[in-house]
PASEBA-1860 file (N, C-alpha, C; in nm, 3 decimals):
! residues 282
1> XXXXXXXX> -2.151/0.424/1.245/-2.026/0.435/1.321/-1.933/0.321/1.285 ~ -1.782/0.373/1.275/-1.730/0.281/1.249/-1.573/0.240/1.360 ~ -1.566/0.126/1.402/-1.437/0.116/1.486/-1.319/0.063/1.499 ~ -1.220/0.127/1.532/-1.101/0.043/1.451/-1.019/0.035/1.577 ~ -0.987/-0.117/1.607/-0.908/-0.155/1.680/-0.755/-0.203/1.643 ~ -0.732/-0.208/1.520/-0.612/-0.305/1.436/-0.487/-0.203/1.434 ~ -0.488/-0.141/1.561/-0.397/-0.005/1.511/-0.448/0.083/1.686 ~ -0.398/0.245/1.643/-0.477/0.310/1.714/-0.598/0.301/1.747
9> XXXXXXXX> -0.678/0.293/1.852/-0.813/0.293/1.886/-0.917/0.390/1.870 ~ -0.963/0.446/1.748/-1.054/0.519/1.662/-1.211/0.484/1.688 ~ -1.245/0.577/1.653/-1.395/0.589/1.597/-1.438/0.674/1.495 ~ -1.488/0.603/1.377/-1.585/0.792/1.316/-1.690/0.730/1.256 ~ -1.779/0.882/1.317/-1.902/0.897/1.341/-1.945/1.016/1.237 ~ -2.076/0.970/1.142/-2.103/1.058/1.052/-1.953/1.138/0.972 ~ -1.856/1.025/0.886/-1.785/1.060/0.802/-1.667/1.120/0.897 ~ -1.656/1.112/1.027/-1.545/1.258/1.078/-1.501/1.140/1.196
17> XXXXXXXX> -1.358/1.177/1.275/-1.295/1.080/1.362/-1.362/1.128/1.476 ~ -1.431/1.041/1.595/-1.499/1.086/1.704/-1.398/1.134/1.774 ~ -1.419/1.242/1.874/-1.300/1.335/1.985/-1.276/1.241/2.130 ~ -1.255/1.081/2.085/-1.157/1.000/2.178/-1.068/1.056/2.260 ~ -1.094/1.071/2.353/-0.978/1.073/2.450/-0.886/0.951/2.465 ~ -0.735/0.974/2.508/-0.675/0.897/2.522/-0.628/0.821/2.640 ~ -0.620/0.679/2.609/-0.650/0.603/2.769/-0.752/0.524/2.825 ~ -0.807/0.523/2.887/-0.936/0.437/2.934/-1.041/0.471/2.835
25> XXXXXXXX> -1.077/0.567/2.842/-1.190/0.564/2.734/-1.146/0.499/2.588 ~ -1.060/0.514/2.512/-1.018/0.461/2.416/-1.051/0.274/2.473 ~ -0.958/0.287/2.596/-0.957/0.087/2.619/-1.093/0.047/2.608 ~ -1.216/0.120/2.687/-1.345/0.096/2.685/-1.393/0.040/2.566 ~ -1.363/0.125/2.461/-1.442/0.127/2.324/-1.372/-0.032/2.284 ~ -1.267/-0.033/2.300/-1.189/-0.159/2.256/-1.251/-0.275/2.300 ~ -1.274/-0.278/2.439/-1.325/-0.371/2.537/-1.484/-0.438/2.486 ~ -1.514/-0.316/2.424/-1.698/-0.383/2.363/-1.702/-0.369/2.218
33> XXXXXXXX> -1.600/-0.339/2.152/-1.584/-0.375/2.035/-1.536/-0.503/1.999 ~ -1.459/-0.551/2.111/-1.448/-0.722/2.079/-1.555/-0.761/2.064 ~ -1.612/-0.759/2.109/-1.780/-0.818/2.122/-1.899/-0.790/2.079 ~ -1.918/-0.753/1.956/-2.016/-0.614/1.990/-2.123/-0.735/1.971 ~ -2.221/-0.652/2.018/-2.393/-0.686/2.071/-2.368/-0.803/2.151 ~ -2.284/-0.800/2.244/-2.248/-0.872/2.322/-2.252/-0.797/2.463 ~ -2.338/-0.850/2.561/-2.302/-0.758/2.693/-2.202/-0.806/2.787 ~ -2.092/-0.720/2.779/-1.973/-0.722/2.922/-2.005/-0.718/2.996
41> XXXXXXXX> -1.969/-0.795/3.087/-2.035/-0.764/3.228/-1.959/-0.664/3.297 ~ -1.991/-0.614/3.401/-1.954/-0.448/3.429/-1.828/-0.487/3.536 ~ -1.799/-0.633/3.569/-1.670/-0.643/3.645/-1.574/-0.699/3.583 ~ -1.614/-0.733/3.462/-1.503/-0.729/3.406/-1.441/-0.610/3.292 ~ -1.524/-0.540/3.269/-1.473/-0.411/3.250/-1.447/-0.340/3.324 ~ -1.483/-0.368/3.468/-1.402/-0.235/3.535/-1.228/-0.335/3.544 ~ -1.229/-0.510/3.583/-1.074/-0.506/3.573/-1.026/-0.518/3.466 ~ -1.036/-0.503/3.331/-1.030/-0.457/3.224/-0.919/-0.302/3.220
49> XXXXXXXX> -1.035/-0.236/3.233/-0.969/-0.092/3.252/-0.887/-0.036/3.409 ~ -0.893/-0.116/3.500/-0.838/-0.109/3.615/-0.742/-0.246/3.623 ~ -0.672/-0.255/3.572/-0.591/-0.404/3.632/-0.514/-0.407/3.742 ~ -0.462/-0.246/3.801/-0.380/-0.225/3.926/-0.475/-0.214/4.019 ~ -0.454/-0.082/4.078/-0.528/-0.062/4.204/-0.687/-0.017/4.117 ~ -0.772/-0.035/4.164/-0.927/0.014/4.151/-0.909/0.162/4.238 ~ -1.036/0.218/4.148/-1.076/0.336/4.235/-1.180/0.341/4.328 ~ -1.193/0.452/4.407/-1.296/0.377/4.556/-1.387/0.332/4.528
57> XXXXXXXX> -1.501/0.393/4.397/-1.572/0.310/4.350/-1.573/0.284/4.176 ~ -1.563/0.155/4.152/-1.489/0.097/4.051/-1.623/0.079/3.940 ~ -1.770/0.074/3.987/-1.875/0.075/3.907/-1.907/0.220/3.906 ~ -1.935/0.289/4.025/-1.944/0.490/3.929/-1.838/0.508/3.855 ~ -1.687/0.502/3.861/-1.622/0.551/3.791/-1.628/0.461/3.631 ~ -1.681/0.338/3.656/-1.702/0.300/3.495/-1.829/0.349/3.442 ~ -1.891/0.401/3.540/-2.070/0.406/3.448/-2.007/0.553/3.394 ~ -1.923/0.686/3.441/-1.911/0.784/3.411/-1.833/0.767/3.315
65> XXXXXXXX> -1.698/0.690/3.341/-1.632/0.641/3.180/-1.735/0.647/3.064 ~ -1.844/0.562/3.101/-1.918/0.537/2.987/-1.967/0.665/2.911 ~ -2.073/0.685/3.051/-2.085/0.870/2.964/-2.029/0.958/2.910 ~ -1.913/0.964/2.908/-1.815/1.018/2.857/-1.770/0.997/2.713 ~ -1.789/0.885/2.715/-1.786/0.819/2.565/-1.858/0.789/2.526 ~ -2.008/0.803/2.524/-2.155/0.808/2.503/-2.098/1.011/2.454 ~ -2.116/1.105/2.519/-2.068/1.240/2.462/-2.009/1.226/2.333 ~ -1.869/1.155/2.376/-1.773/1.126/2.218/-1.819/1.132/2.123
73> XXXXXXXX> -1.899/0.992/2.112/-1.951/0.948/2.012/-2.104/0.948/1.936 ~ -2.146/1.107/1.978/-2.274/1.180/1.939/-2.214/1.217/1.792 ~ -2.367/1.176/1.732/-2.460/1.106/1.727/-2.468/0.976/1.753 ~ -2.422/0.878/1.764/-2.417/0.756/1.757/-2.401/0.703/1.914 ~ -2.451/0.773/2.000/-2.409/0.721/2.137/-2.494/0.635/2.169 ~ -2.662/0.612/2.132/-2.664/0.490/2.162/-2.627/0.387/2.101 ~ -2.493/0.386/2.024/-2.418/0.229/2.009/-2.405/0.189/2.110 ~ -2.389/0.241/2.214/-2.323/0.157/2.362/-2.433/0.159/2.437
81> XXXXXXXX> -2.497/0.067/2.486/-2.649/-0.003/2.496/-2.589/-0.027/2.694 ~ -2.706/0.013/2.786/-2.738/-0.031/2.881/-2.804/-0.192/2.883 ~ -2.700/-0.276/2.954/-2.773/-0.383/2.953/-2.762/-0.447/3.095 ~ -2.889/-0.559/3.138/-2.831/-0.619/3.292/-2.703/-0.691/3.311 ~ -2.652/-0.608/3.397/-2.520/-0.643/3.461/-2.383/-0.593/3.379 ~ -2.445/-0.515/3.280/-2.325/-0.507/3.230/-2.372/-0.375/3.090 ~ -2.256/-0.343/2.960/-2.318/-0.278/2.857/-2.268/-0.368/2.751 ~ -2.279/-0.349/2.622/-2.272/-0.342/2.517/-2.271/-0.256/2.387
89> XXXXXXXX> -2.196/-0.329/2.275/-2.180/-0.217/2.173/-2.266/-0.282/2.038 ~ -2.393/-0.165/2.020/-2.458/-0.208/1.900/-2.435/-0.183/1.783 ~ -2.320/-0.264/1.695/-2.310/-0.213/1.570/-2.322/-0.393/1.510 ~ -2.298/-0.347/1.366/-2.280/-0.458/1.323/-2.122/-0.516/1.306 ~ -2.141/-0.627/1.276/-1.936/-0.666/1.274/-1.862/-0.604/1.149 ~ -1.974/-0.549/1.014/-1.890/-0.483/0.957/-1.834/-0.384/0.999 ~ -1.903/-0.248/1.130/-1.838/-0.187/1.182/-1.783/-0.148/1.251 ~ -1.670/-0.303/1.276/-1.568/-0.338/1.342/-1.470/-0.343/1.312
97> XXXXXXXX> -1.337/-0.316/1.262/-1.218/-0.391/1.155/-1.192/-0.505/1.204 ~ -1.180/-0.521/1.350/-1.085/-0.673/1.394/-1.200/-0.791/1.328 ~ -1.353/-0.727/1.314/-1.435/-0.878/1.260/-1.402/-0.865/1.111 ~ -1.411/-0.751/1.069/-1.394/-0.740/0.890/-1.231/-0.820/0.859 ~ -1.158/-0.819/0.932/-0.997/-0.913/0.898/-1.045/-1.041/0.954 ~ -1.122/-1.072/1.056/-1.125/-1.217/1.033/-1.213/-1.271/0.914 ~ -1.344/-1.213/0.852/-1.400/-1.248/0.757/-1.320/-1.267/0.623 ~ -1.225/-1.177/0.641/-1.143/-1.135/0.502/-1.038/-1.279/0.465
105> XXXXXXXX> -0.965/-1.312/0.662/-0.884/-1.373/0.661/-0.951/-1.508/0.655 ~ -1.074/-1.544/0.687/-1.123/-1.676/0.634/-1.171/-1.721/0.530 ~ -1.170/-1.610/0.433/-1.200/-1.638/0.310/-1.023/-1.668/0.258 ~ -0.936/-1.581/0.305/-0.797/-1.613/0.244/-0.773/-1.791/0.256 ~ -0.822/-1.848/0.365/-0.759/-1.945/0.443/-0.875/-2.114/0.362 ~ -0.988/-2.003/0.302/-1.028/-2.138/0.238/-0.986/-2.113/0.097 ~ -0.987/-1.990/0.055/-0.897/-2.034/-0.093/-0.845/-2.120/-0.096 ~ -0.695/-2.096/0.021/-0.591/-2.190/0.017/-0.596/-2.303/0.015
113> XXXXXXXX> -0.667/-2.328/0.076/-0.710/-2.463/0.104/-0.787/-2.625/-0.030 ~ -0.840/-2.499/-0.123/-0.894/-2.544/-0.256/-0.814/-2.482/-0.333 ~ -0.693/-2.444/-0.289/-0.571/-2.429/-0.425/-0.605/-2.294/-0.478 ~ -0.702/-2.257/-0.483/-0.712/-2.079/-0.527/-0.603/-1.970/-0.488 ~ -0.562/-2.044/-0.555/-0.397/-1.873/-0.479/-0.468/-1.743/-0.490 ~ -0.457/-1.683/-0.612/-0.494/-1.555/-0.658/-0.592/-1.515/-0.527 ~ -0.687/-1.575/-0.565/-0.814/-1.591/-0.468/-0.756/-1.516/-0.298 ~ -0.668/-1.664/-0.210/-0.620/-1.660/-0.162/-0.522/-1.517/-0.126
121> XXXXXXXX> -0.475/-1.461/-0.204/-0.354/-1.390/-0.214/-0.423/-1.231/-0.170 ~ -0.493/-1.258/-0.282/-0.603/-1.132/-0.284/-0.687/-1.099/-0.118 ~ -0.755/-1.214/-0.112/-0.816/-1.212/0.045/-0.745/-1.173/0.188 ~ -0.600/-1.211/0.182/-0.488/-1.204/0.240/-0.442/-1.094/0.254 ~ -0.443/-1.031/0.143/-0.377/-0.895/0.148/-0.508/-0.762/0.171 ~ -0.571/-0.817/0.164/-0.701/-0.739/0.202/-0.753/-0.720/0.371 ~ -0.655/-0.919/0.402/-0.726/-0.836/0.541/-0.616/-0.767/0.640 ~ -0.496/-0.775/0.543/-0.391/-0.720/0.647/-0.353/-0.609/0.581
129> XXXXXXXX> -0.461/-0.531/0.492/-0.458/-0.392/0.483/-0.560/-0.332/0.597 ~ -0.631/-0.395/0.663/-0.675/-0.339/0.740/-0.590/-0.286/0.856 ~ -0.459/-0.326/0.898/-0.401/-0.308/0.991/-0.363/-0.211/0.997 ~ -0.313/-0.116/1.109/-0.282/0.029/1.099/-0.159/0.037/1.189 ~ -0.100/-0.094/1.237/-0.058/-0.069/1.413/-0.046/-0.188/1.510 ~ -0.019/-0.159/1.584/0.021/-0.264/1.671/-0.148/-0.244/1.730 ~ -0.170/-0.368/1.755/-0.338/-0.416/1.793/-0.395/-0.359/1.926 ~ -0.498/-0.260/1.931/-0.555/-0.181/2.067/-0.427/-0.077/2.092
137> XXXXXXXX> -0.372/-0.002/1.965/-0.252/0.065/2.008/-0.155/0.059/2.058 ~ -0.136/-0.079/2.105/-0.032/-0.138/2.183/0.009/-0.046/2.324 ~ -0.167/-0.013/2.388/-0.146/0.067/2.525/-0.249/-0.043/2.622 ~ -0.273/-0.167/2.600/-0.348/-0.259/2.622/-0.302/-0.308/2.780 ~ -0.353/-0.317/2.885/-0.312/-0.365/2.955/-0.408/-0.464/3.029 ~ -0.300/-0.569/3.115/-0.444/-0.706/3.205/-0.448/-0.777/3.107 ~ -0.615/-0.791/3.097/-0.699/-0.901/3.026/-0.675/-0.838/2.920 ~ -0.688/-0.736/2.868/-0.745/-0.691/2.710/-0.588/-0.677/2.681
145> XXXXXXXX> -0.446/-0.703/2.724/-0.393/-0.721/2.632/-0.367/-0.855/2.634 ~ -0.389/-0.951/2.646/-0.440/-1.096/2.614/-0.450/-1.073/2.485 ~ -0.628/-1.042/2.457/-0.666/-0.998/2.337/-0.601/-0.950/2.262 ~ -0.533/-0.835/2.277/-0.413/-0.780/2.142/-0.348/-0.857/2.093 ~ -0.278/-0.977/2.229/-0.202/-1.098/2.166/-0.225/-1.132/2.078 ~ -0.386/-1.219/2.098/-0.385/-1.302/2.029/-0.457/-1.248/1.868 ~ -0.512/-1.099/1.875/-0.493/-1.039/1.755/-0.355/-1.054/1.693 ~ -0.305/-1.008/1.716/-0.132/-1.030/1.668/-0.131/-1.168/1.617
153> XXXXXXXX> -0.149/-1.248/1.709/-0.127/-1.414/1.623/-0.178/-1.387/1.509 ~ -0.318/-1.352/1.486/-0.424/-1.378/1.377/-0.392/-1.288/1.227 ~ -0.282/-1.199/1.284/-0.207/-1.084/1.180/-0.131/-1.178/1.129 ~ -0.020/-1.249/1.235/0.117/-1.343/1.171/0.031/-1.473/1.079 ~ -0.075/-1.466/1.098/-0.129/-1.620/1.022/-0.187/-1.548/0.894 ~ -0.218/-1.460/0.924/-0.277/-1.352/0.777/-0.159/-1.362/0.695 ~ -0.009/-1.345/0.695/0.100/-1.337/0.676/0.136/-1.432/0.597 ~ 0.124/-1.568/0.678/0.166/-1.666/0.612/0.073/-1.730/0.505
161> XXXXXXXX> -0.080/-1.698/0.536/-0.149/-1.750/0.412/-0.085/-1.667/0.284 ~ -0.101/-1.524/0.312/-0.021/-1.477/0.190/0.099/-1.513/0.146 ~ 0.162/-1.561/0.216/0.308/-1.568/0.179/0.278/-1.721/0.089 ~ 0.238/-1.780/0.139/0.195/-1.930/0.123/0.124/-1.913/-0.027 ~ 0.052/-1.830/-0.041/-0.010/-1.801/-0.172/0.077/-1.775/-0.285 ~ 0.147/-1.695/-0.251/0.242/-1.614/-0.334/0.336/-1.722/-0.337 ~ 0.407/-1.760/-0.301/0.487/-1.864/-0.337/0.449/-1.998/-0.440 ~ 0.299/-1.985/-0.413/0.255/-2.080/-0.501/0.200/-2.042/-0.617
169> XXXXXXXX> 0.174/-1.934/-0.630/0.182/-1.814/-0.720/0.294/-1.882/-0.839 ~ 0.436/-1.798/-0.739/0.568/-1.811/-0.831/0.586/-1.679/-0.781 ~ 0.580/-1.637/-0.715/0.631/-1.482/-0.692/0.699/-1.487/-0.559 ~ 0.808/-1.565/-0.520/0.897/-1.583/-0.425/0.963/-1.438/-0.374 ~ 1.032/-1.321/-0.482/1.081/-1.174/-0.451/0.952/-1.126/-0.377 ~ 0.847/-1.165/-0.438/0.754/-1.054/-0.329/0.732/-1.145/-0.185 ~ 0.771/-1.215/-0.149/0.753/-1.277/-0.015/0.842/-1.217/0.056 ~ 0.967/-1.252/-0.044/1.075/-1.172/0.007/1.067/-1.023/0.027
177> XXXXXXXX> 1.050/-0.968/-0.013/0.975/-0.854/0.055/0.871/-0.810/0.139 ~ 0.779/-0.899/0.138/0.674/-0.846/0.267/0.764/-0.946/0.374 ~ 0.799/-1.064/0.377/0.846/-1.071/0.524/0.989/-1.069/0.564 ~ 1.059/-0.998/0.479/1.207/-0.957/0.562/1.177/-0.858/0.660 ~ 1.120/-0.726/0.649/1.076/-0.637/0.774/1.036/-0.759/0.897 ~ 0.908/-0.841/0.866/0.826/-0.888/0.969/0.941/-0.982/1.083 ~ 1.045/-1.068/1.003/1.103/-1.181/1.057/1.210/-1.090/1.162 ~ 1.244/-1.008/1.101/1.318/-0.883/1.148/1.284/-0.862/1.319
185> XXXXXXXX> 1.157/-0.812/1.280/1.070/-0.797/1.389/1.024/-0.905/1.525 ~ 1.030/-1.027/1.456/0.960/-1.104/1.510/1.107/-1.260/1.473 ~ 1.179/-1.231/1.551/1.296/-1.358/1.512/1.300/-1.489/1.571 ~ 1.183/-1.499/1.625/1.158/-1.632/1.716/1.046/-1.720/1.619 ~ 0.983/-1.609/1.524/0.870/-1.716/1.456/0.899/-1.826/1.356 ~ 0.890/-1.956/1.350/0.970/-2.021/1.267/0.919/-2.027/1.173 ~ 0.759/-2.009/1.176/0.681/-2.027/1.063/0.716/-1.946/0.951 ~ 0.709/-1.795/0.970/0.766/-1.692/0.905/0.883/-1.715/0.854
193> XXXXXXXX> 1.021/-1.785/0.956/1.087/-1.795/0.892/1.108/-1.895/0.724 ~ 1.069/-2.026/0.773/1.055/-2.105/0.662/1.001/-2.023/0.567 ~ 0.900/-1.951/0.544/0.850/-1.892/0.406/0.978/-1.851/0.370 ~ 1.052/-1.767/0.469/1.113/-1.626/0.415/1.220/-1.678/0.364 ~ 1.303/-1.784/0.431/1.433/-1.861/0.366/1.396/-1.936/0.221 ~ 1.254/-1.963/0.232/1.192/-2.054/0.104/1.246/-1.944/-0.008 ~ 1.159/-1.857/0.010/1.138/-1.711/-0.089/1.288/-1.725/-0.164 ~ 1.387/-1.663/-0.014/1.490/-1.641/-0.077/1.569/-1.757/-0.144
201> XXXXXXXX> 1.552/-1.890/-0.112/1.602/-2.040/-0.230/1.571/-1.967/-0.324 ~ 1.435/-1.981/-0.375/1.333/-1.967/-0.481/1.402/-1.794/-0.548 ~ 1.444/-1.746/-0.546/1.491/-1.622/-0.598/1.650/-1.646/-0.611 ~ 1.707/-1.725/-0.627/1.823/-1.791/-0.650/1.941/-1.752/-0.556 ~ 1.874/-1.701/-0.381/2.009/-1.698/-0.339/1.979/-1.836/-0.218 ~ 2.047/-1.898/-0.263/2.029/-1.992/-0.159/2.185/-1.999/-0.060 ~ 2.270/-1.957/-0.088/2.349/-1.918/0.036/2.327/-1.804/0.072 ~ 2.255/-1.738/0.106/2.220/-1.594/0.151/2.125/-1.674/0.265
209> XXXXXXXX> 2.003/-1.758/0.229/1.964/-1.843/0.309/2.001/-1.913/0.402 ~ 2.106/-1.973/0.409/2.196/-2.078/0.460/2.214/-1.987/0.518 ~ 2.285/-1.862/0.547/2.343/-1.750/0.560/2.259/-1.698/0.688 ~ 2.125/-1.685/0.680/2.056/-1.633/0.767/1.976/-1.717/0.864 ~ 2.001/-1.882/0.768/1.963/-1.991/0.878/2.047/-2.015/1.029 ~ 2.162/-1.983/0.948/2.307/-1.974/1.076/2.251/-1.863/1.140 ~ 2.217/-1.756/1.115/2.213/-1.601/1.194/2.084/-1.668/1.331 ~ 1.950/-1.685/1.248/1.851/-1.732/1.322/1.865/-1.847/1.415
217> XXXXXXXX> 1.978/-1.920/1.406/1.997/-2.078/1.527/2.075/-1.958/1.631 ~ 2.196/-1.866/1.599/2.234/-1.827/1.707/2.129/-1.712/1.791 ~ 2.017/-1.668/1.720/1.953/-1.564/1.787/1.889/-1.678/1.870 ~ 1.818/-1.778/1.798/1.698/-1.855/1.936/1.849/-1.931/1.973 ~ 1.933/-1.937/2.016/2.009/-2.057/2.109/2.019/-1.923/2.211 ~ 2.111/-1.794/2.144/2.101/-1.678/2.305/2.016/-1.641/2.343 ~ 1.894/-1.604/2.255/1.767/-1.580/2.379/1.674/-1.647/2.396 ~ 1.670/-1.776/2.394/1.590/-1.864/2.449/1.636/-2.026/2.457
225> XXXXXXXX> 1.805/-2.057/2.436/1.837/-2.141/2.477/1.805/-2.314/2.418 ~ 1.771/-2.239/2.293/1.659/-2.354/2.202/1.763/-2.361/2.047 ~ 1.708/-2.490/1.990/1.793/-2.487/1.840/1.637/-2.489/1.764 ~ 1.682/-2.460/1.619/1.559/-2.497/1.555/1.448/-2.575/1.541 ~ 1.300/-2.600/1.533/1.246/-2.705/1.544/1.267/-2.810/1.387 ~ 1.167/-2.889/1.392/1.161/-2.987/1.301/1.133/-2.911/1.136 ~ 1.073/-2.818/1.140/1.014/-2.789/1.006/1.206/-2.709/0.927 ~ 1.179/-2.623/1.040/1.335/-2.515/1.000/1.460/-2.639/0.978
233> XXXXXXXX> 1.478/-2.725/1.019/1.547/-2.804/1.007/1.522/-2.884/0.912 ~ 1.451/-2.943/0.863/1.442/-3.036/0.710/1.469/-2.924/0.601 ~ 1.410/-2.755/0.619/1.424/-2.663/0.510/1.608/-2.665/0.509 ~ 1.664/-2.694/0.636/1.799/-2.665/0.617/1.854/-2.771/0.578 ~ 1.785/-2.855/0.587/1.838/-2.957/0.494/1.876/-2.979/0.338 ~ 1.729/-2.950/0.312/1.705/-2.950/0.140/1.793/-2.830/0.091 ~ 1.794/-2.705/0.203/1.903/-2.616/0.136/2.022/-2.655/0.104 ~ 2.083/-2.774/0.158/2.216/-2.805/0.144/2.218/-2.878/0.078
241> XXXXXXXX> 2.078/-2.945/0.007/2.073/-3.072/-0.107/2.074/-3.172/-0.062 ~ 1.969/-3.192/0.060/2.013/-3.307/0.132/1.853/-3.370/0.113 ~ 1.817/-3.479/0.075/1.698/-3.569/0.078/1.653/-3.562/-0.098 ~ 1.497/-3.578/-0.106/1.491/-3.610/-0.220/1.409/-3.443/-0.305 ~ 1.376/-3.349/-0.148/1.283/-3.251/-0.183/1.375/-3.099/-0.205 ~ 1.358/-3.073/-0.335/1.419/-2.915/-0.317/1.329/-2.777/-0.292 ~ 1.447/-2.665/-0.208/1.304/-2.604/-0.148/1.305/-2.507/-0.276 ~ 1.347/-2.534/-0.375/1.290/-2.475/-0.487/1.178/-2.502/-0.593
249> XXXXXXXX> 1.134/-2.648/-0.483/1.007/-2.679/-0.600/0.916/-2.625/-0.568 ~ 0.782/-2.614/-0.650/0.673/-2.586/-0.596/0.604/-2.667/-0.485 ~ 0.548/-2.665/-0.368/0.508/-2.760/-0.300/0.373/-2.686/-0.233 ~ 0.288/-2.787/-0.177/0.152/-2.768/-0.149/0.169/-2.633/-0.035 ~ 0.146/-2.578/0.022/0.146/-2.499/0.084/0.100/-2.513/0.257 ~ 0.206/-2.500/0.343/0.146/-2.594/0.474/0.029/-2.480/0.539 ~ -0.094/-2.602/0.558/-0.173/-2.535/0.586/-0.184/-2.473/0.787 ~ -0.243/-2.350/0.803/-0.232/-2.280/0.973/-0.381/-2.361/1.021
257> XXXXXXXX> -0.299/-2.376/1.143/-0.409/-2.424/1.257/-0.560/-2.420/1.236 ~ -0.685/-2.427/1.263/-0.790/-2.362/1.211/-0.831/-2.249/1.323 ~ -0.891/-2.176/1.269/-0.909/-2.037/1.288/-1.023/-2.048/1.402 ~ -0.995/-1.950/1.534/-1.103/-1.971/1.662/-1.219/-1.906/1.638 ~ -1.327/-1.974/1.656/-1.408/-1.888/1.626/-1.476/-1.781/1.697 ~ -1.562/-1.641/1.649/-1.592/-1.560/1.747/-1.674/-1.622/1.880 ~ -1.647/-1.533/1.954/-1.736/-1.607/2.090/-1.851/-1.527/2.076 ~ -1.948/-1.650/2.148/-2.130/-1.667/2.104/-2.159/-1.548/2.249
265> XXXXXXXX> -2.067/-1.534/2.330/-2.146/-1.541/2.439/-2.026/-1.428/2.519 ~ -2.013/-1.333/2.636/-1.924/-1.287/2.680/-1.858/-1.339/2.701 ~ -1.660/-1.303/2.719/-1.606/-1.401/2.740/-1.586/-1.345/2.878 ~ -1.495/-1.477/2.919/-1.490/-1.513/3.077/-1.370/-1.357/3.102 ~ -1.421/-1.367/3.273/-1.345/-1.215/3.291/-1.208/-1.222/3.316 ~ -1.130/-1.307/3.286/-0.997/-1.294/3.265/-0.954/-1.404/3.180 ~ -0.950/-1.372/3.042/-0.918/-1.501/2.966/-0.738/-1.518/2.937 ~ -0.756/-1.633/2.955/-0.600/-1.698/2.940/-0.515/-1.642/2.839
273> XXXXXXXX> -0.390/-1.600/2.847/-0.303/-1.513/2.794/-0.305/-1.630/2.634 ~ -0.287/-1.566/2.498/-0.284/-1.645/2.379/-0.124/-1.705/2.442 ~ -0.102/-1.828/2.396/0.010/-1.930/2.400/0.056/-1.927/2.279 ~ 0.251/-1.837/2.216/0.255/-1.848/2.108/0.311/-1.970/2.075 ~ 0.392/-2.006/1.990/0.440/-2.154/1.945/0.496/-2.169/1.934 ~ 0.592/-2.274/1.998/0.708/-2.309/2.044/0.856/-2.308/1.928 ~ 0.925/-2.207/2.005/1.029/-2.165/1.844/1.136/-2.265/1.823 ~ 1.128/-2.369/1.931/1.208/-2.491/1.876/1.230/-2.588/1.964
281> XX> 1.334/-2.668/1.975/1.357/-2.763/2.069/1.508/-2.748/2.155 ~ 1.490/-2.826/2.315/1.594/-2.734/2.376/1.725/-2.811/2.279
END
C-alpha cells in the first residue's frame, strides 16, 4: 500500500487507487500516516477529525470511521493496526510520500552543503516532484492543519535548496522560472524572493529586479505594515552597485535552518501551529 499526503489524500492498494471517501476518512488516513507505526492516541484523533463540536460519542464514531477505512483499503486493511489507547498505520516510510520528500530533501540539503550542486539539484527536484497539491488537500482542519503548515514550510525549503543549486550551477533562467509562479504565490517570503531577484541580476535584467524589489516593499508595507528585512536589503543594495559584492557573482549558497527531525514517539495532541519567518522589519 501506498499513501500520499503531498497533494490530495490517496491510497493504492494492489496497483489501483483505494475507494476513499471524501472528508474524515481521507483526514484519518492523513492523521496516521504522519506517523506511521506510530500509535495515535484515540483523543487525539478524535480532536483531530472533530475540532468543532464532537459527536455524542466521539470514540464509537472514530472506531467506525476506522472500519470504514479498514473496508477501503482491502486488501491491505490490516495496515491500520489496533493498538492500546489508540491505532496506528503499519507501513513502511517508503510508503509514505511526505517521509520519501523528506529523505529525498535531506539528501538535497547535504549535497549542498559539500558543494555537490548537480547532486543537490537532482535530489531537490526529486523531492518536490513528489508534490501533487496543496499538503492533506488543503481540507485540513485544527491540529492536522498545523501539520500541512509546516509541510508547506518543508516544500518552500525544498525550493530554495534547488534554487540555491541551480544558481550555483549557472543556470539563473531556470530559477527564474521555477520561482516566478511560487513568489507570485507566496509574496511575503523573502527567502524566495532573494533567489528570484538574484536569478533575474544573473540573466542580465537587473532593472527588471530593482523593478520588482519596489513592487515587493509596497506589497509587505500594505499588508503587513513591514519594510524589507536585512538579507532583501543588502541584495538591493548590490543591485544598485552599492558595496564591494555583485549579485552577479557566484556566491556560496545560504544555507536553510536544519531540518526537524521525524518524531520518535506520538506527537502531543495539539501541536503548536508551524511559526513562518518573519518577512521583515516594522
Amino acid at each position: 500500500m501506498q499513501v500520499s499526503i503531498l497533494g490530495p489524500v490517496e491510497a493504492c492498494v494492489g496497483g489501483g487507487p483505494a475507494p476513499l471517501r471524501r472528508g474524515r476518512q481521507q483526514l484519518l488516513l492523513a492523521a496516521l500516516a504522519l506517523h506511521p507505526r506510530v500509535v495515535v492516541p484515540l483523543h487525539q484523533l478524535v480532536g483531530t477529525l472533530w475540532p468543532g463540536e464532537l459527536p455524542v460519542d466521539p470514540e464509537n464514531a472514530l472506531h467506525q470511521l476506522v472500519s470504514q477505512l479498514r473496508r477501503a483499503l482491502r486488501p491491505a486493511d490490516g495496515a491500520i493496526a489496533t493498538a492500546a489507547g489508540g491505532y496506528r498505520l503499519d507501513v513502511e516510510d517508503d510508503a509514505v510520500d511526505a517521509r520519501c520528500f523528506e529523505r529525498e530533501l535531506g539528501e538535497a540539503r547535504a549535497a549542498l552543503a559539500e558543494e555537490r550542486w548537480s547532486a543537490a539539484a537532482a535530489a531537490a527536484s526529486r523531492a518536490l516532484g513528489l508534490w501533487r497539491g496543496p499538503a492533506i488537500g488543503g481540507v485540513a482542519e485544527g491540529a492536522l492543519a498545523s501539520h500541512a503548515i509546516a509541510l508547506e514550510g518543508r516544500r518552500a525549503l525544498a525550493e530554495l535548496v534547488l534554487a540555491d543549486a541551480r544558481l550555483a550551477i549557472g543556470q539563473p533562467e531556470t530559477v527564474v522560472t521555477q520561482l516566478g509562479p511560487i513568489v507570485a504565490e507566496q509574496p511575503h517570503d523573502e527567502e524566495l524572493w532573494s533567489r528570484f531577484l538574484t536569478a533575474l541580476a544573473r540573466t542580465g535584467r537587473p532593472a527588471e529586479a530593482l523593478h520588482r524589489y519596489e513592487d515587493l516593499c509596497a506589497r509587505l508595507a500594505e499588508d503587513l505594515g513591514v519594510t524589507p528585512g536585512p538579507v532583501l536589503r543588502d541584495l538591493h543594495g548590490r543591485l544598485r552597485g552599492e558595496g564591494d559584492q555583485s549579485p552577479l557573482e557566484q556566491v556560496a549558497p545560504t544555507q536553510a535552518p536544519p531540518a526537524q527531525p521525524p518524531p520518535a514517539q506520538a506527537p502531543p495532541a495539539q501541536p503548536p501551529p508551524a511559526q513562518p519567518p518573519p518577512a521583515g522589519r516594522p
